[in-house]
N, C-alpha and C positions, 0 to 999 in steps of 0.2 A: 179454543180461544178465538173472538171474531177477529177476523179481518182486520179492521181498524185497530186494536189493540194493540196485533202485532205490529202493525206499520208505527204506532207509536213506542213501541217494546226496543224495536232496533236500533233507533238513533238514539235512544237511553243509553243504551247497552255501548254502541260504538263509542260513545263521550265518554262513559265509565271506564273503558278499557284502554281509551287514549291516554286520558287522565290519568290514571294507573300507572302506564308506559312512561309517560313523561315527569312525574314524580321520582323516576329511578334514573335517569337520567346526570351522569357525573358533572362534580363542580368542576368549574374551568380554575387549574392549579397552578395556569401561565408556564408552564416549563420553557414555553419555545418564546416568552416577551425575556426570562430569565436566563436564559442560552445567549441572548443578544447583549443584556446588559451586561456579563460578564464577562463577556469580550469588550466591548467596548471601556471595562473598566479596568483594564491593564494600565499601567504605566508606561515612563519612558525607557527604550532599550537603551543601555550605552553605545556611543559613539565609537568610531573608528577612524583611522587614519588611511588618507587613500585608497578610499571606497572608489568606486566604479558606479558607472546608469547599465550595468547589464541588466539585461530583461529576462534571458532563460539561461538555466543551468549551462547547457551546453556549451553558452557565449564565455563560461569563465575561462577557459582554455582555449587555445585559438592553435589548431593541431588539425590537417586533412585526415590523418592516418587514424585519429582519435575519433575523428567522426564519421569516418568508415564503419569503423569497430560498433560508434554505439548505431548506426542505422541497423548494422547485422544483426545486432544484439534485439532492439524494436521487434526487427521481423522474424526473426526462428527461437526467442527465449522460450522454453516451454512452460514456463510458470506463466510469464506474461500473456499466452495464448489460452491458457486456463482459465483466466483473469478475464478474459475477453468473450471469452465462451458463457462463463457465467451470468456477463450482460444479458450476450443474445438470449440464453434462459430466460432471464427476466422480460425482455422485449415479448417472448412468447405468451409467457405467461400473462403480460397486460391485455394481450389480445383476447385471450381465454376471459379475464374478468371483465373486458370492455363490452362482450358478447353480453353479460347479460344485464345491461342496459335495454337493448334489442330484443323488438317479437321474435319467438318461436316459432315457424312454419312448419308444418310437418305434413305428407301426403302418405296415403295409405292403398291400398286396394287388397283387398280380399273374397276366398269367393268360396262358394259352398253348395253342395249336390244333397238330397235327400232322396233316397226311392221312391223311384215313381215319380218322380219331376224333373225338370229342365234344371240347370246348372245357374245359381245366384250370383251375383256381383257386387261388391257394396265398393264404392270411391268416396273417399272420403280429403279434406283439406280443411285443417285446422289454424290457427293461428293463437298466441297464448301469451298474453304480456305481464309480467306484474309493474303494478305501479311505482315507480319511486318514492313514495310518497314524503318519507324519510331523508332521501337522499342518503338509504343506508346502502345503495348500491354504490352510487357516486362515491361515498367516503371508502369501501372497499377499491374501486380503482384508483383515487387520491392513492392510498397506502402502497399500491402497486407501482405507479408511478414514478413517488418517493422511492421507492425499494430500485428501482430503476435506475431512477439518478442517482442515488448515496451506488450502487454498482459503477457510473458513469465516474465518479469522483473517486472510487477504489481503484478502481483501472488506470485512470489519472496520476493517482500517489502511487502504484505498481511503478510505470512510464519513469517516472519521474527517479523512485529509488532504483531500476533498475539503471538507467543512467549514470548516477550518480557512484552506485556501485562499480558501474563500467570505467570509470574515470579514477576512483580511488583504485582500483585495482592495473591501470594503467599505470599512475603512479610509482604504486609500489612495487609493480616489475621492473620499472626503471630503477628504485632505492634497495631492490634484492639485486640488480646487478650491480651496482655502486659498491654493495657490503662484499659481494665474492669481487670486484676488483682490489679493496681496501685489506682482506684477504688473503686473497693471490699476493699482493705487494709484500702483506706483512710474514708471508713465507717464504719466498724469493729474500729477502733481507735476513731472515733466522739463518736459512739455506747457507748463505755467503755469511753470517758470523762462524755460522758451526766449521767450513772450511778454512777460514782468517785463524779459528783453535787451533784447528788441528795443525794446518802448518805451522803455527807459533808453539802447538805444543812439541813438534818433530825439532826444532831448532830449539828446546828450552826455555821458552820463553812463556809458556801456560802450562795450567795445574789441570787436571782430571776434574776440579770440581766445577772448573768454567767450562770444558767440554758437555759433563753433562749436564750442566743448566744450558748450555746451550741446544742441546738435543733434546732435552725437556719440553722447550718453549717452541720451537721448529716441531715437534711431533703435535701440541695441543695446537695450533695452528694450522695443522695440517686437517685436525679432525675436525675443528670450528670451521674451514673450508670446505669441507664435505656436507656439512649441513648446511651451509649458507644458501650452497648449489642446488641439494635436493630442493631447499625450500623455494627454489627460483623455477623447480621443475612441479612443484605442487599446487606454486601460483598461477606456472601458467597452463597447467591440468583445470583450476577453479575458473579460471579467463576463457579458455574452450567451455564449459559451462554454461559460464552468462551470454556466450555466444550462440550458445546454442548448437555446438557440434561436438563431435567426440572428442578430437584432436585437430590438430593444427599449428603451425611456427604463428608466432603472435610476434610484430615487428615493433619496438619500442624507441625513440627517439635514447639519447646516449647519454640527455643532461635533462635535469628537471625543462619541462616547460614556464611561462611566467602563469602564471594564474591569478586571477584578478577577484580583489576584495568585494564581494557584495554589498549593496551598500544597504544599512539599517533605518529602514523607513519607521513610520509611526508603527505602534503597534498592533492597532484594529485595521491599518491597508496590511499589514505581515500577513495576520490570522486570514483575515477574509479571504486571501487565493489561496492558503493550506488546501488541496484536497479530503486532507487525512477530515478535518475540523467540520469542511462543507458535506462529509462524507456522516460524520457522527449528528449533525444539526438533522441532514436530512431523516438520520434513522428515527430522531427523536419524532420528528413530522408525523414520518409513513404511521409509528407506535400510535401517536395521539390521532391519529384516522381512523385504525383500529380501534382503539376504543372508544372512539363515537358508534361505531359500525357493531359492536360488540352489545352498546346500550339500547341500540337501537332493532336491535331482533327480539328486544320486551316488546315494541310497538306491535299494532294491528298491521297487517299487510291486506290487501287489496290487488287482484288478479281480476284479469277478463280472458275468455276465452270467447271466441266466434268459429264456426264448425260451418262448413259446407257437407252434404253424404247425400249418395243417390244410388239409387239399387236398378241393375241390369240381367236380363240373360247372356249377356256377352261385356267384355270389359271394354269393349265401343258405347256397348249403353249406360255403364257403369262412370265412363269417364265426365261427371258433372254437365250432363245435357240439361237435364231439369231436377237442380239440387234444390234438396230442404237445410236450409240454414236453422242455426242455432246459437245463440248469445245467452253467454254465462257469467255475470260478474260475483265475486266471493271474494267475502271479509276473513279474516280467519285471527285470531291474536290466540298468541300461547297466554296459558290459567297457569297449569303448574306440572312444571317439569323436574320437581323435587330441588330446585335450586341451582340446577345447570346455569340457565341464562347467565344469573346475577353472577355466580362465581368464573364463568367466562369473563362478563363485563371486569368484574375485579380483577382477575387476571393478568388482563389486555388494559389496566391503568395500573398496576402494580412495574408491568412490561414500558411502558412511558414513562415512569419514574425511575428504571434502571437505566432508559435510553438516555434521558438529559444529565442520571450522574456519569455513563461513560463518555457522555459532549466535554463535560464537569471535566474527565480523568485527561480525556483528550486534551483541551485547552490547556489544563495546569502541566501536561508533559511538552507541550508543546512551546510556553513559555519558557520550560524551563531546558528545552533544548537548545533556542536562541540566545540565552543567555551562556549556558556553559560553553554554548560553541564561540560568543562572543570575547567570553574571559580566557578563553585557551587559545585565541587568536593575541590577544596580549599578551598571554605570559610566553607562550613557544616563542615571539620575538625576541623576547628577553632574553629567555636563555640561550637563543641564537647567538645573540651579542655576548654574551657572557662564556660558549663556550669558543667562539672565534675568537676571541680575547686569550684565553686559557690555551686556544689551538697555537696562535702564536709564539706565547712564552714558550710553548712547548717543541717548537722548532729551532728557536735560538738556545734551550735548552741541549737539546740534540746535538745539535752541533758543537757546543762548550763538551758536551761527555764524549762526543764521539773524540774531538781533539785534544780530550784529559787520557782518554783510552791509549790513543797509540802515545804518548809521553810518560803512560802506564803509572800516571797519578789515579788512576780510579780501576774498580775492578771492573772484569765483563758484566759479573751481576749486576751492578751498578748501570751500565750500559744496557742491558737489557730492559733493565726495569724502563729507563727514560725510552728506548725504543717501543716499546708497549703502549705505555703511557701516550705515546705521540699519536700510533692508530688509534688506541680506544676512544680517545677527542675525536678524530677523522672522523672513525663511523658512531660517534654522537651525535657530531654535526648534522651530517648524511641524516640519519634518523629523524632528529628535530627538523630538519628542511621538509622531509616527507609528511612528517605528521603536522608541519603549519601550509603545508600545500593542499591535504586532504580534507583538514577541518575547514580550510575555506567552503570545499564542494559541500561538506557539513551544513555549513553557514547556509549558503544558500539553498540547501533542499530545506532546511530549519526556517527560512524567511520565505518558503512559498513558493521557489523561483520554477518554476517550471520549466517546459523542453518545446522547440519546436514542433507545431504538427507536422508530420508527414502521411502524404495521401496512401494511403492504403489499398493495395491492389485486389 
């Protein structure tokens, strides 16, 4: 074929095969304008009574010993270092993709003897680029990037629930020693009925069947004791844990701390500091990178390669004194690879459509964790009031049966029963106090609140 021909054959051929390329090319499906509007399209949370301007999780408790615990906890939890590790994974791995942005350098030297001759030397230095032309590299490191940061905002919401667990679990070492003190009382008191029997029954004055209700109720007391304890010895087995060590005395203050109401902003300033939300936004990103990156290896690609070699009897003369240069540029576009490309590209937007419905899953869980922590901060008040109220009646009860007992207008069973009754309100209360002190920390890991940073050594 002449000459001229071809020179007019190949920018046919290039235009044909762009064109090609770029007809296959995905529609733009807006995931990530749709991720935004639907946060932005929440409503208003319900309000609160004597909210707080705290800024980070940690601020709601206001405890040195507490914030000992969660620094310890920061620096040796082994989850959290996992969490941490998996960044720097990621950091590496951008480097690896950012490289091939960047010429290829590569130097060579080899050398070769035949019989009967002097010993050859070839040096050689090449350099080898391909073009971006696409910006199908660039949208591969986009994707990395992305993947990067959604790691960065995982580690974030790691921090943050690992904290948050540090605090509730604080808590309720202090509400598992309340329940073995409420406990301990309410055995000590059976203890001293079952002897009040027995000498009333040595002097005639009690029956066999109030002894053994009364050792009935002193022995299931004793056993509700035993577990109370363990469970105070398993909590603080889970607390070395989140600390990060195998064992150790965990020192807990003796009465609830105050812990302070978070206060409930708008709903799209709530979302936007979630990590967990900025975490799933990003993955939908890095997805939607990928598949441009995915469309765009139908295109033609474009490489230049430039070569220095020079040939010696010694690798002194080898070493590029008077090199022959060489320059190569090459179009190259995939014809047909039986349908690989396209069902990658599909794939890798199939993969983008999974990412903005877990954004989707994320946001609607996350709404609805502000809310239920919001309504269970109402109702625990309630029933706070309601069972202090009930706790009351139930002390001046006590006292009416205990002074009907010895005037022996009422039975012991009688008597016990209202002694029962009196604890089980006690560690109701206790309980309810705990679980409206926890669901706060709730609250505010649910509204975003974050933790101080601390410099990392």
């Amino acid at each position: 074929m002449p000459y001229r021909a071809v020179s007019t054959l190949l920018p046919t051929v290039a235009c044909i095969l762009i064109l090609t390329g770029c007809s296959s090319m995905p529609g733009d499906h807006g995931y990530l304008t749709q991720a935004e509007a639907e946060r932005q399209s929440i409503g208003q949370w319900s309000q609160l009574d004597g909210t707080s301007d705290a800024v980070y999780l940690d601020d709601l408790i206001d405890s040195q010993e507490l914030a000992e615990l969660i620094n310890e906890a920061l620096a040796a939890n082994p989850g959290l270092q996992q969490t941490l590790l998996s960044l720097d994974i990621l950091q590496t791995q951008y480097r690896i993709t950012r490289s091939g942005q960047l010429p290829a350098v590569e130097a060579g030297l080899s050398a070769g003897k035949e019989e009967n001759s002097d010993s050859n030397y070839t040096g050689t230095v090449s350099v080898s680029w391909e073009l971006d032309l696409w910006a199908r590299i660039s949208n591969e490191k986009s994707a990395v990037a992305k993947d990067i940061a959604e790691q960065a905002e995982l580690y974030q919401a790691a921090r943050d629930t690992l904290v948050a667990e540090v605090m509730q679990s604080w808590l309720q070492l202090i509400n598992l020693q309340h329940s073995s003190g409420i406990e301990q009382q309410r055995v000590e008191l059976l203890e001293r009925n079952e002897q009040l029997i027995i000498q009333r029954y040595r002097s005639g004055l009690g029956t066999l069947e109030d002894l053994d209700s009364a050792r009935s109720s002193s022995s299931s007391a004793r056993a509700t004791l035993v577990s109370v304890q363990e469970s105070l010895q398993q909590q603080q087995r889970a607390m070395n844990v989140l600390l990060g060590r195998s064992q150790g005395d965990i020192n807990v203050a003796s009465d609830y701390p105050e812990v302070l109401v978070p206060l409930t902003e708008l709903p799209d300033q709530t979302l936007q500091r979630r990590p967990d939300l900025k975490a799933a936004f990003l993955a939908t990103e890095a997805a939607d990178f990928r598949t441009r990156a995915a469309y765009k290896e139908m295109l033609p690609t474009i490489s230049l390669e430039a070569a220095l070699s020079d040939n010696g009897s010694s690798p002194a003369e080898a070493l590029l004194k008077d090199p022959v240069w060489t320059l190569l540029g090459q179009l190259t576009a995939p014809l047909f690879r039986g349908g690989e490309l396209q069902a990658t590209a599909d794939a890798a937007e199939l993969t983008t459509a999974q990412s903005f419905q877990a954004y989707r899953e994320t946001l609607l869980n996350a709404v609805q964790e502000v809310e239920n922590a919001i309504g269970l901060e109402a109702s625990l008040g309630q029933q706070q009031e309601h069972i202090k109220q009930a706790l009351e009646s139930a002390h001046r009860n006590l006292e009416q049966y205990q002074s009907k007992y010895r005037s022996g207008l009422v039975s012991m069973l009688d008597l016990l029963e209202v002694q029962q009754q009196t604890f089980d309100l006690q560690s109701q209360l206790d309980e309810l106090t705990y679980q409206r002190l926890s669901n706060r920390i709730t609250l505010g890991l649910a509204l975003g609140l974050g933790i101080k940073e601390i410099t990392q050594e």
